[in-house]
C-alpha positions as CSV (number, residue, x, y, z in Angstrom):
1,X,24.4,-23.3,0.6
2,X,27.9,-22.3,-1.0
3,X,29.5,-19.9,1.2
4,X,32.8,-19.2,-0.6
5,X,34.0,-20.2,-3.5
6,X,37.5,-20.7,-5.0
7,X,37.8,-19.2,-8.9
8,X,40.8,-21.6,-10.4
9,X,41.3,-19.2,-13.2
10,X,42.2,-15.5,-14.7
11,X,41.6,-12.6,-16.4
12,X,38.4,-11.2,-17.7
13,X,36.7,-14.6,-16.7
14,X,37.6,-14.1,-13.0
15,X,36.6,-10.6,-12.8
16,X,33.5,-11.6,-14.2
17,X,33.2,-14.7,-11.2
18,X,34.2,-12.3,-8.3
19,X,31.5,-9.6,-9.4
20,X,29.3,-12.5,-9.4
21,X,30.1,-13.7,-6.1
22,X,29.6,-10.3,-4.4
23,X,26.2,-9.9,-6.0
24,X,25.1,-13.7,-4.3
25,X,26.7,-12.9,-1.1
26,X,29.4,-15.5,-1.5
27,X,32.8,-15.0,-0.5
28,X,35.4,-15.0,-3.3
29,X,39.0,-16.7,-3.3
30,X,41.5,-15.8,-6.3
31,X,44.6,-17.4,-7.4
32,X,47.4,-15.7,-9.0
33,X,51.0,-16.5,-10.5
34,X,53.6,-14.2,-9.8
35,X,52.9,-12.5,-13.6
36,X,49.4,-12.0,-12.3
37,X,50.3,-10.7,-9.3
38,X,49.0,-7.2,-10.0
39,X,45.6,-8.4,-12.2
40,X,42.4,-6.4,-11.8
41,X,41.0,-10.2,-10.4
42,X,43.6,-10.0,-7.6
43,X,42.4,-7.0,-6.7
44,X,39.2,-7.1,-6.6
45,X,38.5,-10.7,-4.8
46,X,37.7,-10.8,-1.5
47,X,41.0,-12.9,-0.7
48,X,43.5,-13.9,-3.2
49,X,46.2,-16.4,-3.0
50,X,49.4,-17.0,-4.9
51,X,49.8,-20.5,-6.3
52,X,54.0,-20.1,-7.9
53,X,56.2,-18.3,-9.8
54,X,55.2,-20.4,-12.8
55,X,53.0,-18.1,-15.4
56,X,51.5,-21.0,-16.4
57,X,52.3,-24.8,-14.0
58,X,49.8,-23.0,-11.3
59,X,46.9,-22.9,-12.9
60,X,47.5,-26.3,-14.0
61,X,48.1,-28.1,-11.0
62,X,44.7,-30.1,-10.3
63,X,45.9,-31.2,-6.5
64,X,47.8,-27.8,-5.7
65,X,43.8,-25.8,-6.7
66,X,41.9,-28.4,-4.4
67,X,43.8,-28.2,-1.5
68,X,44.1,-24.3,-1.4
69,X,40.1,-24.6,-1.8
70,X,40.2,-27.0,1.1
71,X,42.8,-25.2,3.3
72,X,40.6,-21.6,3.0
73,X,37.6,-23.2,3.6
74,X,35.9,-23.1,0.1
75,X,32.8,-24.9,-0.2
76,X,32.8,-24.9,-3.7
77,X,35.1,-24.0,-7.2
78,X,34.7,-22.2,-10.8
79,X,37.0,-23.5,-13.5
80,X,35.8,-20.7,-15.6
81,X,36.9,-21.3,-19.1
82,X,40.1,-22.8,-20.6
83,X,42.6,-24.3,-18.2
84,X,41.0,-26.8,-16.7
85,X,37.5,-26.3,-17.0
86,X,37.3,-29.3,-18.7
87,X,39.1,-31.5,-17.1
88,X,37.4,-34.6,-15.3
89,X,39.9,-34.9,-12.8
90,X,39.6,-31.3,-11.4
91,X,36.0,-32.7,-11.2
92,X,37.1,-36.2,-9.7
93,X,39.4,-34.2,-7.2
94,X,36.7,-31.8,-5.7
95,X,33.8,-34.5,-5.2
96,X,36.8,-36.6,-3.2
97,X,37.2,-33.4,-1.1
98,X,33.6,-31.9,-0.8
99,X,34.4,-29.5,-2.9
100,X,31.2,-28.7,-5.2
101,X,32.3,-28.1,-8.7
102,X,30.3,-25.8,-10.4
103,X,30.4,-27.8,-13.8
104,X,29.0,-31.1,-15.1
105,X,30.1,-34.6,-13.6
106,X,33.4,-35.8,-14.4
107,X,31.4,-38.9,-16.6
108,X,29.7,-36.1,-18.2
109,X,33.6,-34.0,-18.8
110,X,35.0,-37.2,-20.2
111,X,32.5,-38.2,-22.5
112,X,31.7,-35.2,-24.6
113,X,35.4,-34.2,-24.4
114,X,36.4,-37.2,-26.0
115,X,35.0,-36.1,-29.6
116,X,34.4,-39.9,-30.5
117,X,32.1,-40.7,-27.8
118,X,30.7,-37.4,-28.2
119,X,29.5,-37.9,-31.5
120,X,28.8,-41.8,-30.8
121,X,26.7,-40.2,-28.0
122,X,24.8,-38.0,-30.6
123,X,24.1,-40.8,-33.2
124,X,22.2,-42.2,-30.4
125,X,20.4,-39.5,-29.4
126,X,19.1,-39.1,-33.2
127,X,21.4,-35.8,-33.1
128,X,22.9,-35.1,-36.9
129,X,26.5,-35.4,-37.1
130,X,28.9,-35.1,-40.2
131,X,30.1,-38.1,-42.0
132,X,33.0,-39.6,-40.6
133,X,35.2,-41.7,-38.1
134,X,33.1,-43.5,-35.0
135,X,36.5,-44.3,-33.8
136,X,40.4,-43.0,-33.3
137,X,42.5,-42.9,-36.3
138,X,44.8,-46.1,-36.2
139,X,47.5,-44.3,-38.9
140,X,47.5,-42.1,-42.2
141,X,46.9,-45.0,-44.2
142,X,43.9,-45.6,-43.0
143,X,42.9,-41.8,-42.8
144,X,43.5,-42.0,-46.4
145,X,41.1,-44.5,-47.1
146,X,38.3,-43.2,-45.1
147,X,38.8,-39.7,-46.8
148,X,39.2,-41.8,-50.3
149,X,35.7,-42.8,-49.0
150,X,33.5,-39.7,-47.5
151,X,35.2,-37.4,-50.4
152,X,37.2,-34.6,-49.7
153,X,38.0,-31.6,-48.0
154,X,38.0,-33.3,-44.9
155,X,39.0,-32.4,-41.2
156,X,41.7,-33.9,-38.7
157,X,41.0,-33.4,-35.8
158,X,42.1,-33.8,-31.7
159,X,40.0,-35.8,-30.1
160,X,40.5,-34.2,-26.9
161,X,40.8,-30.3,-28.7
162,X,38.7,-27.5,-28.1
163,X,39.5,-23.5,-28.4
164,X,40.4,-24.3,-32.2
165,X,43.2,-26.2,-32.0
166,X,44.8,-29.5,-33.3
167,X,42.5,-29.2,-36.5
168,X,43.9,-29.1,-39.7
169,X,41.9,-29.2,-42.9
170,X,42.7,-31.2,-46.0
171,X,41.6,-30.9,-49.5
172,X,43.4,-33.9,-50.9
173,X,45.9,-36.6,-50.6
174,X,48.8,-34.8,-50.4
175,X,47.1,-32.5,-47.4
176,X,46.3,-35.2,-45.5
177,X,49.8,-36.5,-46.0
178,X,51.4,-33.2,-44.8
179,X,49.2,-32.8,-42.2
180,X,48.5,-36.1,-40.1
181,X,51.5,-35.8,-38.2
182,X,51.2,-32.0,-37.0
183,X,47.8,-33.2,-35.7
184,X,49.3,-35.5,-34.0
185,X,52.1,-33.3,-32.8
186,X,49.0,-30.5,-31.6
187,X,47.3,-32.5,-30.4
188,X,49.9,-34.4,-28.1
189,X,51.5,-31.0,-27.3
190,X,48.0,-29.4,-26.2
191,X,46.6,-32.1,-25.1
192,X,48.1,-35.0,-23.7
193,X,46.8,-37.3,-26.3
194,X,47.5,-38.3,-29.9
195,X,44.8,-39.7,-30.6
196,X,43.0,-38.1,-33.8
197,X,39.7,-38.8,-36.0
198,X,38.5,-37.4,-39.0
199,X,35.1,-36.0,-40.6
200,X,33.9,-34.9,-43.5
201,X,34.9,-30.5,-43.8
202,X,31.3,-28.7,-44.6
203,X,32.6,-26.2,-47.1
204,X,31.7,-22.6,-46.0
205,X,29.2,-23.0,-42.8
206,X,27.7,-21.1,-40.2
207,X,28.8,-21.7,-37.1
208,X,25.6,-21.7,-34.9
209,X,25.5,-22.6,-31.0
210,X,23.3,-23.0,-28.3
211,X,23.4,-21.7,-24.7
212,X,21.9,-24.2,-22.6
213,X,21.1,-24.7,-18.6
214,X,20.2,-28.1,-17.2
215,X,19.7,-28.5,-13.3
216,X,19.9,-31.8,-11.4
217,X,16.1,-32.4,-11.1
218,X,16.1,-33.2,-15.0
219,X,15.4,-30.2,-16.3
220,X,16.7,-28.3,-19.6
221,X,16.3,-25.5,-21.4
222,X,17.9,-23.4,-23.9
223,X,18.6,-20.1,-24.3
224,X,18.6,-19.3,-28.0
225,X,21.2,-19.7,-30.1
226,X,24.7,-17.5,-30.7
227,X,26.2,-16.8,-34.3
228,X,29.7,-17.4,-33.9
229,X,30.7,-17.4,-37.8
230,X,33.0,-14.3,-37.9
231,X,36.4,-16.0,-37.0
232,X,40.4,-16.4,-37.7
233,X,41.6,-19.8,-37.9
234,X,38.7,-21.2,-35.7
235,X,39.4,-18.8,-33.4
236,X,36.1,-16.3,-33.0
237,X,36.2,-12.4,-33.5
238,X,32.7,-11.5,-33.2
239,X,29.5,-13.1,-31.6
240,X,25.9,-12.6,-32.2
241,X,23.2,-13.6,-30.5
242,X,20.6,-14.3,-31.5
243,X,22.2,-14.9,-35.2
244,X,20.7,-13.1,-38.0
245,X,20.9,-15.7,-40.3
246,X,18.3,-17.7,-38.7
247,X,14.4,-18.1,-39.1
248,X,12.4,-18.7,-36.6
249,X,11.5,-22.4,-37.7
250,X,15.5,-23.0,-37.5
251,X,15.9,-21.4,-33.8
252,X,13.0,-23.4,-32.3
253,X,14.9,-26.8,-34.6
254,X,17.7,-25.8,-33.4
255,X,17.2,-25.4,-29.8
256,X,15.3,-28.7,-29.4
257,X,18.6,-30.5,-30.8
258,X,20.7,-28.9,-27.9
259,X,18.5,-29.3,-25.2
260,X,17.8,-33.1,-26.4
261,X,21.7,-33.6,-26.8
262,X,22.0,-32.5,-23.1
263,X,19.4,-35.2,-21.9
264,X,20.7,-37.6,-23.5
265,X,24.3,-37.5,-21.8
266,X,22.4,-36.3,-18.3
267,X,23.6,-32.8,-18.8
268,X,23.8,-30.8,-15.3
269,X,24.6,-27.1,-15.1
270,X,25.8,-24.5,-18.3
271,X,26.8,-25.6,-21.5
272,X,27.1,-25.2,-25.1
273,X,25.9,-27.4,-28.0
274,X,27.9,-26.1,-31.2
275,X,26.5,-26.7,-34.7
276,X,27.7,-26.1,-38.6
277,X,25.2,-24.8,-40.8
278,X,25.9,-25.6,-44.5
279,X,24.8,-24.1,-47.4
280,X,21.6,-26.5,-47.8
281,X,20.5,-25.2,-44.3
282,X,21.3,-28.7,-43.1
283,X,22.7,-28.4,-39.5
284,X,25.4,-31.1,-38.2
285,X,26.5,-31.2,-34.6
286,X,30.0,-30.0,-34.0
287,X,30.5,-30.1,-30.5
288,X,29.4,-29.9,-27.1
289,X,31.7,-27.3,-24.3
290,X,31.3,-28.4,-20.6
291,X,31.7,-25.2,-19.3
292,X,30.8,-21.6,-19.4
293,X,31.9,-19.9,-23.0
294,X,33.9,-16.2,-23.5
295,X,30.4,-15.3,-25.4
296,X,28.1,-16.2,-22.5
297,X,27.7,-12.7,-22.1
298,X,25.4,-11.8,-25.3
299,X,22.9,-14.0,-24.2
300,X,22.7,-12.6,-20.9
301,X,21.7,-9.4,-23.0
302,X,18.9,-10.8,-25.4
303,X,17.1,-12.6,-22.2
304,X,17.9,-11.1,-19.3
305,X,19.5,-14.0,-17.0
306,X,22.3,-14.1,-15.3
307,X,24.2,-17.3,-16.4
308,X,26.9,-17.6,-13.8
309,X,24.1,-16.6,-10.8
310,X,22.2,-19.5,-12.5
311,X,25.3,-21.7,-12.5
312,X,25.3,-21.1,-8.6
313,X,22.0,-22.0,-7.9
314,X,22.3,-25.3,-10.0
315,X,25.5,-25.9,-8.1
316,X,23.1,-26.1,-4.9
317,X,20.4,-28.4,-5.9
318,X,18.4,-26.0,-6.6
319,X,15.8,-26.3,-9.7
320,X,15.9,-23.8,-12.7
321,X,13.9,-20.9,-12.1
322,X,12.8,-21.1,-15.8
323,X,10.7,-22.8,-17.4
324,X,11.6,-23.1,-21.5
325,X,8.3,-20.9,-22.1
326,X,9.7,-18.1,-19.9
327,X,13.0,-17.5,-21.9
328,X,12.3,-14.8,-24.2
329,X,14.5,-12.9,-26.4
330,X,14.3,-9.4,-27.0
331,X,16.4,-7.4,-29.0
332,X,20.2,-8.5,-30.4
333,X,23.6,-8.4,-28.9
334,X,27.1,-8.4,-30.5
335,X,30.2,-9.5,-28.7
336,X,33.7,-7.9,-29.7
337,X,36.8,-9.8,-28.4
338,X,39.2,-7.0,-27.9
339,X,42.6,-8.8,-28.1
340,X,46.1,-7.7,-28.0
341,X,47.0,-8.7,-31.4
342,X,48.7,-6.4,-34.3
343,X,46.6,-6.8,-37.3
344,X,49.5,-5.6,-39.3
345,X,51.9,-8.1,-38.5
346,X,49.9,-11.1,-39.0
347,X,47.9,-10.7,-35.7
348,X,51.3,-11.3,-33.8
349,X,50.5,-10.5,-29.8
350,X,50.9,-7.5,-28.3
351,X,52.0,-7.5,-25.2
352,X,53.1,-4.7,-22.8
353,X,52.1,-2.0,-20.7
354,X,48.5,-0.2,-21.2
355,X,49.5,3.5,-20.8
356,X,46.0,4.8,-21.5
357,X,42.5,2.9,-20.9
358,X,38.5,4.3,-21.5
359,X,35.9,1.7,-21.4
360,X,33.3,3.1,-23.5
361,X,30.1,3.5,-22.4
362,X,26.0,4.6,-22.9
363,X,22.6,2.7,-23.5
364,X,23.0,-1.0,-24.3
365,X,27.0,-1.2,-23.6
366,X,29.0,-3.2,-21.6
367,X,32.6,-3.8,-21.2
368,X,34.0,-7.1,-19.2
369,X,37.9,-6.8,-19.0
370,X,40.8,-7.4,-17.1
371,X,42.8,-4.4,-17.6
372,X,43.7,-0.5,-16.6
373,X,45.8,2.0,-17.1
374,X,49.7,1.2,-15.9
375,X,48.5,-3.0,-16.2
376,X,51.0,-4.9,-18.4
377,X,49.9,-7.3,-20.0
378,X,52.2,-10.6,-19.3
379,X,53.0,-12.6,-22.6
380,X,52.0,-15.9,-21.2
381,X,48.5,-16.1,-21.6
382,X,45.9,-15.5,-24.2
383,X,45.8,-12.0,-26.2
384,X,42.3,-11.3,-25.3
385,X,42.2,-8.3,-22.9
386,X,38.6,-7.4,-23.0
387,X,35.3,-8.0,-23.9
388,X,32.9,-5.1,-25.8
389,X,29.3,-6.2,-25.3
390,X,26.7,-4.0,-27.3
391,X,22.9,-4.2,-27.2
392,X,20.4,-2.9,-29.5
393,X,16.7,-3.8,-30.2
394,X,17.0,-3.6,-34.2
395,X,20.0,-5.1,-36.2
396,X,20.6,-1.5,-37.7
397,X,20.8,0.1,-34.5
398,X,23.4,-2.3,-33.0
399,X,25.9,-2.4,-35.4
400,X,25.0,1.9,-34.9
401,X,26.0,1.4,-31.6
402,X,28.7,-1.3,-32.1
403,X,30.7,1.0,-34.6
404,X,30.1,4.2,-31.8
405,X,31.2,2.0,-28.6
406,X,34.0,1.2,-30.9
407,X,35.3,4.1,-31.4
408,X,35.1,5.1,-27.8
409,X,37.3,3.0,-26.2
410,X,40.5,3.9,-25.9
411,X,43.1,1.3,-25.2
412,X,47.1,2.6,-25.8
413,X,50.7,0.9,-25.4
414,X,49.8,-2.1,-27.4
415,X,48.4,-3.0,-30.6
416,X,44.6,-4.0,-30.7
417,X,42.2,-5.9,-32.9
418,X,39.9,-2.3,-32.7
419,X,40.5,-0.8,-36.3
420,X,39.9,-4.3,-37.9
421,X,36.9,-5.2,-36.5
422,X,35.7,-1.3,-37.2
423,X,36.4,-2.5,-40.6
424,X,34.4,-5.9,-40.1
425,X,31.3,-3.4,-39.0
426,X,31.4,-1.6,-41.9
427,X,31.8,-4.1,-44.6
428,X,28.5,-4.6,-46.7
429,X,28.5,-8.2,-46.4
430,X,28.7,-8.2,-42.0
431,X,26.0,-5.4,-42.6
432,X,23.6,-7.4,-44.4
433,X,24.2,-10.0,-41.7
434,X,24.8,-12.9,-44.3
435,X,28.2,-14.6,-44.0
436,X,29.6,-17.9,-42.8
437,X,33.0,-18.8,-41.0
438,X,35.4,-18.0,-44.7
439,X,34.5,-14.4,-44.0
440,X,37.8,-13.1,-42.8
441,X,39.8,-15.3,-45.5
442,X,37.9,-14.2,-48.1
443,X,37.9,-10.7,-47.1
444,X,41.9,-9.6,-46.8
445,X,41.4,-6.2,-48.0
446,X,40.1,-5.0,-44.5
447,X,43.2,-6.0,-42.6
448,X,44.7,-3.5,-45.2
449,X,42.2,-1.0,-44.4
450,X,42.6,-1.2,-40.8
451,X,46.2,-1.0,-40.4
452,X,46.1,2.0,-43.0
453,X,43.3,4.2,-40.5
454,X,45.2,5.9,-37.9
455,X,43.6,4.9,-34.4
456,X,41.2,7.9,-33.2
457,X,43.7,8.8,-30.4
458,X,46.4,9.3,-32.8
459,X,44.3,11.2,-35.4
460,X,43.4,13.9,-32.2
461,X,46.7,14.3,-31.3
462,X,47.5,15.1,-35.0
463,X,44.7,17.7,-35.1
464,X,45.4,19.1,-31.5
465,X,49.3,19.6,-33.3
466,X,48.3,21.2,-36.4
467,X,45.5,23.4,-34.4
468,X,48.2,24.6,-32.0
469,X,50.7,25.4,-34.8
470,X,48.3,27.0,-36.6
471,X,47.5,29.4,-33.8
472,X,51.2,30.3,-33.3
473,X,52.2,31.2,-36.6
């Protein structure tokens, strides 16, 4: 039985491990930088530990992590997301110490991070993929003769990326020219490895994905699908779940592909299966994360499980309490990534103190963030501050609720994302819940709107002004 675990990460995604921890009855161990020395995480933990004054080195360090999970007598460790929750040697390091990762084998880690094998994996396992490379790219020469070949647009790509980056795409010659290198540069820079391949771009998709569990008894089951299509240069805004776009002939489809995919690479604890959706309703495998995702949090609204509690119990050889036929959905979710970004200035991060903080509130809400009022936000890390989770059992009556949890919270000191994606709610396209991942390109006018709407809190302090003048003259 895991006793105490270490969480090698930060932010929203460690608040969200220690409140799991205290509802298992397992003892919870932060890390911290010296930026994050004053983090909600930190502070709510049952111990916490500082790891450097490096913002960024500690969280990195794959030996440093083990031993402090050793040395305070962890039984066991959560990557979370990002960092290294990915990386098979965190994985390789814990089993050489006893140290139960709560995550797929390292074999598991390497192969479906490695986007070749991955999709080498899934041609075997009859999964779709999109036309192109089975191998690295050797140099732009030949990248232009495979492209001359599948037809443009096409995608470059890291072969070791994830979160959006190193992909560039490229509608002709003189794109794929231009761009070869700085996908090698991203990718080298982000990753530690140059090494690139290239498939064929599907022009306007959906981007669909899968939530799945698989324990170490050889069972797998999905939990419906997310629609992750609303998103800013790869990077998503909005989550659905399940997505609106889909029949119910897709979704069972869909699901069978995932939970097949994780079979076939003998798939143990939570991941995601990622899909594209084109425009023929044809859907091509994208990717597969080996890890728990920001957007884990919708599903846990439509079915009622606890994802990271069922992480835990998979980490202890425990089978699924599930059964595929007992997963039901009910109702649909939205996600809203509340980051610290000026919408104005070309999404630029805001970073700084939070003077003022309300997490909003009522029926079907739920906020997971990482912030309060008098935190400052350090510039090192990601802009995301906080996660808005709504719940509703119609589509109408969620993005009701959506616009109204929306314009509850309060968040002041630093720019937000808040009046664009209020704008996003209230477009007619997002409201008739048909759209595909070109939405926020195709739709510039609502950055415009946004930045044009004063916030709410600004718009009462106006009033209050103008009621209190009024009364004294």
């Amino acid at each position: 039985m895991i006793k105490k675990i270490l969480i090698a990460n930060r932010g929203e995604i460690a608040v969200r491990l220690v409140r799991a921890c205290a509802e298992a009855g397992i003892r919870s161990a932060a890390i911290y930088t010296e930026p994050d020395r004053y983090s909600l995480h930190v502070k709510k933990a049952d111990e916490a530990y500082n790891i450097g004054p490096d913002s960024i080195a500690g969280y990195l360090n794959v030996h440093r992590l083990v031993n402090l999970a050793v040395a305070t007598g962890c039984d066991a460790l959560h990557p979370g997301y990002g960092f290294l929750s990915e990386n098979a040697d965190l994985a390789d390091a814990c089993e050489a110490r006893d140290i139960k990762f709560i995550g797929p084998s390292a074999e598991v880690i390497r192969r479906m991070g490695d986007k070749t094998e991955a999709r080498r994996s899934m041609i075997e396992a009859n999964i779709p993929i999109t036309p192109g490379t089975e191998e690295n790219l050797e140099n732009v020469a030949q990248a232009r003769q495979i492209a001359a070949k599948i037809g443009y647009p096409v995608m470059l790509k890291a072969t070791s990326g994830g979160g959006g980056r190193g992909i560039r795409r490229c509608d002709n010659e003189s794109d794929l020219n231009n761009n070869y290198e700085r996908v090698l540069s991203e990718a080298t820079k982000a990753f530690g490895s140059a090494d690139i391949f290239m498939e064929k771009c599907v022009v306007n998709p959906k981007h669909i994905e899968v939530q799945i569990l698989a324990d170490s008894h050889g069972n797998v089951i999905h939990l419906f699908e997310r629609d992750c299509s609303i998103q800013r240069r790869h990077q998503k805004l909005v989550e659905l779940a399940p997505s609106p776009q889909l029949n119910e002939e897709q979704r069972s489809y869909i699901g069978e592909l995932a939970t097949r995919a994780a079979k076939s690479v003998g798939y143990e604890n939570a991941g995601t299966v990622e899909f594209l959706l084109d425009v023929d309703d044809q859907f091509y495998f994208m990717e597969m994360n080996t890890r728990i995702q920001v957007e884990h949090t919708i599903t846990e609204a439509i079915t009622g499980i606890d994802i990271v509690q069922e992480q835990f119990n998979i980490a202890q050889g425990k089978p699924l309490r599930y059964k595929q036929s007992d997963v039901q959905k009910r109702g649909y979710a939205m996600e809203l990534r509340i980051n610290a970004e000026d919408p104005k200035n070309d999404f630029l991060p805001s970073f700084g103190k939070i003077t003022r903080y309300f997490a909003p509130g009522g029926p079907g809400v739920r906020t997971d963030g990482c912030i309060y009022t008098g935190y400052h936000i350090p510039p090192f890390y990601d802009s995301m501050c906080a996660k808005l989770i709504v719940w509703a059992l119609t589509w109408d009556e969620l993005l009701s609720r959506a616009k109204r949890a929306l314009n509850d919270i309060v968040v002041s000191g630093v720019k937000t994302t808040i009046p664009y994606q209020l704008e996003i709610l209230n477009s007619k396209e997002f409201i008739s819940g048909k759209f595909n991942t070109s939405f926020v390109e195709n739709h510039p006018e609502l950055i415009e709107y946004s930045v044009r709407r004063p916030p709410r809190e600004l718009a009462a302090v106006i009033a209050a002004a103008i009621v209190a003048y009024t009364e004294k003259t």
